[in-house]
C-alpha positions in Angstrom: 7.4 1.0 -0.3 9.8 3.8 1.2 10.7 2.3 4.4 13.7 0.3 5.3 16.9 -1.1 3.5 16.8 -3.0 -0.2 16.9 -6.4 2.1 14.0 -5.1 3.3 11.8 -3.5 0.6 12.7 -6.6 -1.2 11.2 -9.1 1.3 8.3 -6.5 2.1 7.4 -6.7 -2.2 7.6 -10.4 -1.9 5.1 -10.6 0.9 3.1 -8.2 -1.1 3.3 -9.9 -4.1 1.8 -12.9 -2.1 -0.9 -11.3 -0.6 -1.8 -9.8 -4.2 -1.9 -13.5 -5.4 -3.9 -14.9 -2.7 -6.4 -12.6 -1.7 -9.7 -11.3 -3.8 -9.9 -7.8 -2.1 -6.8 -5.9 -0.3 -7.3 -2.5 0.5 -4.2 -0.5 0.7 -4.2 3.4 1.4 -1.4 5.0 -0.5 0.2 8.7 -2.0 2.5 6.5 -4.3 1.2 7.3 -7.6 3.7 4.7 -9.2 2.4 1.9 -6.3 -0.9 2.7 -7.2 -0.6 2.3 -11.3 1.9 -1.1 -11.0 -0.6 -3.2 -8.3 -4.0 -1.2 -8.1 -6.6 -2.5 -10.2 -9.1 0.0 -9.0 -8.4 3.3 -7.2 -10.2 5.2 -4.9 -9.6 9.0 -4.9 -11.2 10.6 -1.6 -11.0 14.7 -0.6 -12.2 16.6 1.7 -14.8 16.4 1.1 -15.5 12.6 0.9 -15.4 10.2 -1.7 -14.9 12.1 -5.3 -14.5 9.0 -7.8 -13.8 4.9 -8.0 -12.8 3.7 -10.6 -9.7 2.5 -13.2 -6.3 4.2 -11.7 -5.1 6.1 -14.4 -8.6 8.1 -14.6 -8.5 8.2 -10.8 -4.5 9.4 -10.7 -5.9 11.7 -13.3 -8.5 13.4 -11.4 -6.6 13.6 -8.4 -3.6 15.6 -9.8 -6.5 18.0 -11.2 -7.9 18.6 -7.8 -4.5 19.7 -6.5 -3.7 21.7 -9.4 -1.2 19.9 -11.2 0.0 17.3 -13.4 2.0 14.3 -12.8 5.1 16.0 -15.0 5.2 19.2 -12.8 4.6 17.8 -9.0 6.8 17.5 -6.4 7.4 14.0 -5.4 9.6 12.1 -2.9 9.5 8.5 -3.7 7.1 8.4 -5.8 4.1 10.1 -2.9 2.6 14.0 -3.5 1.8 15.8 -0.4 -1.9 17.0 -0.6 -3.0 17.8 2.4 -6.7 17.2 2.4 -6.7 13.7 -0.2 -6.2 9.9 0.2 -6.1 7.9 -2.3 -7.3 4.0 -1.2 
């Protein structure tokens, strides 16, 4: 969450949170690597060229950061998100 004030982010978590508790699917399309490992219990990791691989996060994160030529340690992030212009992660 990268939007808004700490009131806000905080009630926006909470309201997550809840929806996390209460639901048995939520699909949430998201850059943020560190959103993706701390709520995610499956990722979906989708180029250009469609959907590349399902599965556990960290594999997903994994592959993902190999398509776009680097690792986790050397990309360039803002908030926790990596610009790739062609990729989605779901």
């Amino acid at each position: 969450m990268s939007a808004g004030d700490i009131s806000f982010k905080k009630k926006a978590e909470r309201r997550l949170e809840s929806f996390l508790n209460n639901v048995r699917v939520l699909v949430v399309v998201s850059h943020g690597i560190p959103f993706i490992r701390d709520k995610c219990n499956k990722a979906l990791f989708i180029s250009k060229h469609g959907p590349s691989f399902f599965g556990d996060p960290e594999e997903v994160i994994s592959r993902y950061l190999n398509e776009i030529g680097t690792s986790l340690d050397s990309a360039t992030m803002t908030n926790g998100l990596i610009d790739a212009d062609s990729t989605e992660f779901i």
